[in-house]
C-alpha positions in Angstrom: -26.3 -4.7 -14.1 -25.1 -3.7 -10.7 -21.4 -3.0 -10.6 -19.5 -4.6 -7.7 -18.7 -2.6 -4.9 -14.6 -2.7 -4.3 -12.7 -2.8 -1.1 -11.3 0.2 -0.2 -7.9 0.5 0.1 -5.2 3.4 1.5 -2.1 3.5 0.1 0.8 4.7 2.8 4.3 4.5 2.1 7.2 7.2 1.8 7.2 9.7 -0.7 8.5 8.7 -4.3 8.1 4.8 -3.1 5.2 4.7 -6.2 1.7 4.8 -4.3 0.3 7.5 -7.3 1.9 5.3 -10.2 0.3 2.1 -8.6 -2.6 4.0 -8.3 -2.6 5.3 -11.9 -1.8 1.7 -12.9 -4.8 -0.4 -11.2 -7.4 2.3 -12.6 -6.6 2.1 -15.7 -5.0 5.7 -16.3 -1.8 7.2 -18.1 0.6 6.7 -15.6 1.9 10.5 -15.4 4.9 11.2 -12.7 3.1 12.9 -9.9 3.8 14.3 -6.2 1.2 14.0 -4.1 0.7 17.5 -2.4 -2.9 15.9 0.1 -5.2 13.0 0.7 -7.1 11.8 -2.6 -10.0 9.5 -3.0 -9.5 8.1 -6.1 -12.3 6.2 -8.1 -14.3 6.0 -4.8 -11.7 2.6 -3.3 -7.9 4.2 -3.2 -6.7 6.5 -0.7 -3.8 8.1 -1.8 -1.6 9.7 1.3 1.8 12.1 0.3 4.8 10.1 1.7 5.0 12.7 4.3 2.3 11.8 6.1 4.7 8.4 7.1 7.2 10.2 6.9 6.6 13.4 9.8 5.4 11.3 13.1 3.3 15.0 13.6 1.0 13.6 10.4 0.9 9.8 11.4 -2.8 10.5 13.0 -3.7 11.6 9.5 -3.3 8.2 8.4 -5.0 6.7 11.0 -8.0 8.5 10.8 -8.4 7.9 7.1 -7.7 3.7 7.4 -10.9 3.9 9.0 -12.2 4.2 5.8 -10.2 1.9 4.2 -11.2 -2.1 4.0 -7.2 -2.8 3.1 -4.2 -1.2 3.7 -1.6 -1.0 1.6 2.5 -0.5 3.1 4.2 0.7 -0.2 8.1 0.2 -0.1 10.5 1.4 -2.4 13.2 -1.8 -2.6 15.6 1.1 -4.1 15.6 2.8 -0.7 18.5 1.3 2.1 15.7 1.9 5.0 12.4 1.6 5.6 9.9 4.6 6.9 7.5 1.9 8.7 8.3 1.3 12.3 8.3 -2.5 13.3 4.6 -3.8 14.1 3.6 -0.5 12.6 0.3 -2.9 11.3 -1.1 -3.4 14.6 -2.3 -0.1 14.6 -4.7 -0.7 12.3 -7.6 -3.6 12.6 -7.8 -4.8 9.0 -5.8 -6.8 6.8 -2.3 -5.0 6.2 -0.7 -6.0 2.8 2.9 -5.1 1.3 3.5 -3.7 -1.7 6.8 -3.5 -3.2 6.8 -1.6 -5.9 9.7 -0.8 -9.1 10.1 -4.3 -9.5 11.4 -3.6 -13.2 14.4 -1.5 -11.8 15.1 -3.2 -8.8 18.2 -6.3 -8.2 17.0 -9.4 -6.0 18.8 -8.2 -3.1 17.0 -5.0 -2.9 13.2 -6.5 -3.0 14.4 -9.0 -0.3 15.8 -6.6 1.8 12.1 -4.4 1.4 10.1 -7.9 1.9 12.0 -8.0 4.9 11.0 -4.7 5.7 7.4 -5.0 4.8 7.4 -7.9 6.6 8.5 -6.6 9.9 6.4 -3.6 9.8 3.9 -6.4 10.1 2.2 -7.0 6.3 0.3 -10.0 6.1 0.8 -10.5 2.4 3.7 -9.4 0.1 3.1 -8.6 -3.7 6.5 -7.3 -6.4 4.6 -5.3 -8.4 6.0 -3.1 -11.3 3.1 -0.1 -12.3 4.9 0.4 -15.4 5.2 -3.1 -17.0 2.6 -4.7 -15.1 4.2 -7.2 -13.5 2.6 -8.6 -10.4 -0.3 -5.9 -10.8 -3.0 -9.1 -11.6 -2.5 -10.9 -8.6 -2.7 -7.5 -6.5 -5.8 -6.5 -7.7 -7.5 -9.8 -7.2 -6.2 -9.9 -3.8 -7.4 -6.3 -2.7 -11.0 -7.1 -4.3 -11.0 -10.6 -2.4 -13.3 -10.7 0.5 -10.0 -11.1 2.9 -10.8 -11.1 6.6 -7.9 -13.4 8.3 -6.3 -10.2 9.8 -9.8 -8.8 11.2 -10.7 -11.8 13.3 -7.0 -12.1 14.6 -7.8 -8.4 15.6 -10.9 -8.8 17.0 -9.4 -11.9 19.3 -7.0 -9.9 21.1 
């Protein structure tokens, strides 16, 4: 039986906002503390970029070169973190769906993952998921949205 072929996704948010640990969590491995020192391919669908690469404006064409070869991307906030490392409209860069991720859901107070919806939100995510990679919360209803067939954003792209 033919496996199904999964959208590809890159993962880009700050460093220690939890792209690795979401990572870890939606393939299935031991979710080990980790700093992402380069670009990973992981499992042949998750791109996993070091938070500097958002972070240092120098590295930002990193990321855009490598969405490319993503079907999905993925902002990845930290709802512990006051500010947010996206610039506004930061999605129109890229011409594929844009989703928002915010992650530590277990440790974080109301007010903080409203404040990084917000954020997510005005970086220009389509779609907002609470996720927490170490109890699972949330995590379900990610996955099946990244291995939808989700094309809303392209067309809007492609209208302009």
């Amino acid at each position: 039986m033919e496996q199904k072929k999964r959208n590809r996704i890159i993962l880009i948010g700050p460093v220690s906002s939890g792209k690795t640990t979401l990572s870890q969590r939606i393939t299935d491995r031991e979710i080990i503390p980790n700093k992402t020192q380069a670009l990973s391919l992981i499992d042949d669908f998750i791109f996993d970029t070091p938070g500097e690469y958002l972070e240092m404006v120098h590295y930002r064409g990193a990321i855009t070169v490598t969405s490319a070869e993503a079907d999905i991307v993925i902002f990845v906030q930290n709802p512990i973190e006051d500010n947010s490392a996206f610039p506004p409209a930061y999605a129109s860069l890229f011409c594929k769906p844009v989703f928002g991720v915010i992650t530590k859901s277990d440790v974080a107070n109301k007010t903080q993952i409203k404040r990084a919806r917000k954020q997510l939100e005005m970086a220009g995510a389509q779609k907002v998921f609470v996720v927490s990679s170490i109890t699972g919360e949330g995590i379900d209803d990610f996955v099946k949205a990244i291995d939808d067939k989700w094309e809303g954003s392209v067309k809007q792209c492609l209208a302009r």
